[in-house]
N, C-alpha and C positions, 0 to 999 in steps of 0.2 A: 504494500500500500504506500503509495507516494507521500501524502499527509497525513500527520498523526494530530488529529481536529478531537482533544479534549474534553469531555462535554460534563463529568463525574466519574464519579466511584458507586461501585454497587452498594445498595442495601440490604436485601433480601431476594432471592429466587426461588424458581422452582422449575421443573422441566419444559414448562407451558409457559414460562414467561419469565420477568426478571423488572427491579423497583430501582432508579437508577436518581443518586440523590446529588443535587448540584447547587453551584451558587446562585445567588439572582444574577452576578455580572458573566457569569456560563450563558444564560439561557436565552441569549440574542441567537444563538447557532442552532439549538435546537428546536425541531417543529413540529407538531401535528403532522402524521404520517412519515415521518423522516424514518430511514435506512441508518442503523446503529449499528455498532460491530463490537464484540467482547473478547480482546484477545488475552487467551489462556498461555501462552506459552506451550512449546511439545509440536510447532506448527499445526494449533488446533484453537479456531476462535467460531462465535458463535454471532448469528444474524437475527436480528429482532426489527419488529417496528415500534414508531412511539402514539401508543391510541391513547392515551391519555397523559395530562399535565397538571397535576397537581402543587397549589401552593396553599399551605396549613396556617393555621397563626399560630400564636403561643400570646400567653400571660399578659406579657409588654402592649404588643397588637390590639388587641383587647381594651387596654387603656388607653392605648392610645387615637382610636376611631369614636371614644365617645370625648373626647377632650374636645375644645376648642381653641383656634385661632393656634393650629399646629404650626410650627415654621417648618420649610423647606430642609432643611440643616437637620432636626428632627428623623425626619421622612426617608430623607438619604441614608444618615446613620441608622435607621433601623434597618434600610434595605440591605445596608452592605456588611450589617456584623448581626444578623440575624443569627437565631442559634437551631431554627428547625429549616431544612433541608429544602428546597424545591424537589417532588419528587414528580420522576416520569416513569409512568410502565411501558411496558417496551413488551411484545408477541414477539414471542418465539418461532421463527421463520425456515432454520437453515444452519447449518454450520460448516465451516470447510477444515477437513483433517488430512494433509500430509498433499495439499494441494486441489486435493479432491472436493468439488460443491457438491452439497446434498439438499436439496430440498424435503426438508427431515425435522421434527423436532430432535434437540441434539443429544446425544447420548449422557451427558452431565451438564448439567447450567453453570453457570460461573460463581466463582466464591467473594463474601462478602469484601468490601473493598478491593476489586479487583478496577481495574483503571475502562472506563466505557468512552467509546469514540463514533463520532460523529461520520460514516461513510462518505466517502470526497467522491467525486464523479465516477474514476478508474474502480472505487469498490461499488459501487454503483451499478457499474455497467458487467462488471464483473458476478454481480448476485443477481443479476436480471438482463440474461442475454435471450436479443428477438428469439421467441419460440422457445423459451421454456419459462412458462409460467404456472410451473407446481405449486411454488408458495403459496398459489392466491385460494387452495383448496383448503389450506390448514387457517386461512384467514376467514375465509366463507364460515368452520365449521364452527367457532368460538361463539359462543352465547353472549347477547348481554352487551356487544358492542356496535357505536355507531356505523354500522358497515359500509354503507352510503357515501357518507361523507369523510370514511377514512381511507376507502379506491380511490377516490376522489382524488382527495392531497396526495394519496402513494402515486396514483400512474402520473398526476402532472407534475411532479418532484421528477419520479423516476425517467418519465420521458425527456425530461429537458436533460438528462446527461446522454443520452443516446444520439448517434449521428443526426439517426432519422426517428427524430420524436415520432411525427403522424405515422408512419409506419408501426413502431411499437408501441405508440397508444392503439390504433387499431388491430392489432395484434392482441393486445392485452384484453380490449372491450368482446374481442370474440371468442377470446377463454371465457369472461365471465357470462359471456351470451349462452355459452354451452355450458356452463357450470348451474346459469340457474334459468336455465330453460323452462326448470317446474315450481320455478317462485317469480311470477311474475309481475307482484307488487315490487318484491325488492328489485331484482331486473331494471324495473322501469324507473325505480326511487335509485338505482345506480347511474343508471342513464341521464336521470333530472339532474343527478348532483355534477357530469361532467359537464354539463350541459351542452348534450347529445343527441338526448329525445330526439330521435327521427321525425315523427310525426303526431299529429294529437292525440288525445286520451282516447278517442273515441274511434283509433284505427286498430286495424286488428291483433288481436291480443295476440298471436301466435307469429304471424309473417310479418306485421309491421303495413300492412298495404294500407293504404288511403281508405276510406268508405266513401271517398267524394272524386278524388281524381281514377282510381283504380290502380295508382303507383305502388311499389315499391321504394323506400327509401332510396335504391340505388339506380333509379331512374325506367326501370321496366317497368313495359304496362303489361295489366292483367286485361285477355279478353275478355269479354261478356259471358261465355262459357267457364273460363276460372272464377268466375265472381259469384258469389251467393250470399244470401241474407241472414244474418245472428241477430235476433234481438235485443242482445244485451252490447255487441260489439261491432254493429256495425257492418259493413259489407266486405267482405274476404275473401281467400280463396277457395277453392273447394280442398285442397290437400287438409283446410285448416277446418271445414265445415264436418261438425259430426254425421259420418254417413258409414255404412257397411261395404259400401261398395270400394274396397280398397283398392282396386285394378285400378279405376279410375283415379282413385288419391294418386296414387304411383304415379301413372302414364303423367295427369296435369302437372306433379312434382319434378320430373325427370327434364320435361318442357319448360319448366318455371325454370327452374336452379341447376338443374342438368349434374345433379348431386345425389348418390343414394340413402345420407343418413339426414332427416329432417331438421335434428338442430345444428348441423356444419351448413344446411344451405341458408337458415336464419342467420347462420353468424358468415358468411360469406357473402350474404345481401348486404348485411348492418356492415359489417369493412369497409365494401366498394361503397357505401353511401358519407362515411365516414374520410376516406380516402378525398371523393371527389370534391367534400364539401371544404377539405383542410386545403384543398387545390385552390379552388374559387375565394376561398380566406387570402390565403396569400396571394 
């Protein structure tokens, strides 16, 4: 690793994660969704994200937010000799032993006061190269956390060290297309937070097509014979309308996306729409 970007010392771990405790004048560097690295020594360190930021009071804090007419000189001194910790939790993503990446929780977490670093671009790119994005499974499965909005921050962090961002943000968006192909609230609550959303609430939950133009996000129209009506969703295709007749799902799918497995042509529509619209951006 080129840079050694400081950020704390551990607190407490466990094999699902690690509590990573720092100064207030630390925590300019570190972010919401940031790529964190915990080297162990034995060429064996471990990869985390940071989903949460926590900062605690104590006693002093306390008195000092119902006091009045605080001076400035006060405020500072408290910020910079505090005596309880800023703390960040940090998922447990990955770990690399004897040069080897694994997208793994790691076979031991790191021990208390062990030195935690901030990953520079080269570790970056390095723990998230185009076309392997395992981690994002062991992210997906954690309860309990803002998931939405912590893709979010991770893929436009992680994209902006890669050559070709839009490439491995779409990349990235079409893991999670297939990952949560059968959660389609969050899907779309992933989608809203890059802000991605191909098309309105009201186009079809499964393909993404218009109910109004007969589009696809990637610029393909559906005939009048792929289109049918949902009640609840709008006008679709038929590969996505509930019917028996799978021959037909097939043949119209094969025509559509000219793909044999349903959620790679979803996420190979959502790419090329993704693709064309980062084109027309710049």
């Amino acid at each position: 690793m080129s840079d050694q970007i400081e950020i704390g010392r551990l607190l407490r771990s466990s094999t699902g994660g690690f509590v990573v405790g720092c100064r207030v004048d630390q925590l300019e560097l570190p972010s919401f969704g940031a790529l964190v690295r915990a080297a162990l020594g034995n060429d064996y360190q471990v990869f985390g994200l940071i989903h949460d930021i926590h900062i605690g009071d104590d006693g002093l804090v306390r008195q000092i937010v119902t006091a009045e007419n605080v001076s400035p000189e006060v405020v500072s001194d408290n910020r910079e000799r505090r005596v309880v910790p800023v703390e960040l939790a940090v998922l447990a993503l990955g770990y690399q032993h004897r040069g080897e990446l694994h997208h793994a929780l790691p076979p031991r977490p790191p021990v208390s006061l062990d030195l935690i670093y901030l990953c520079d671009e080269p570790a970056v790119r390095a723990f998230t190269p185009p076309g392997r994005y395992a981690y994002l499974r062991l992210l997906l499965a954690v309860p309990d956390l803002p998931i939405p909005q912590l893709l979010a921050a991770h893929i436009r962090q992680a994209a902006a060290a890669h050559a070709d961002p839009a490439g491995w943000k779409a990349g990235a968006v079409r893991e999670l297309v297939l990952q949560l192909r059968g959660d389609y609230s969050t899907l779309t609550s992933v989608l809203d937070a890059l802000h991605e959303a191909p098309v309105a609430a009201r186009a079809c939950r499964r393909c993404f097509a218009s109910p109004y133009s007969g589009q696809r996000p990637c610029g393909e129209t559906l005939t009048g014979r792929e289109m049918s009506r949902c009640g609840t969703s709008g006008a679709h295709c038929t590969f996505c309308s509930p019917s028996s007749d799978s021959r037909r799902k097939k043949t119209n799918f094969a025509r559509i996306s000219g793909r044999k497995s349903f959620a790679r042509g979803i996420a190979e529509c959502y790419t090329r729409a993704t693709l064309w619209r980062n084109r027309n951006v710049q």
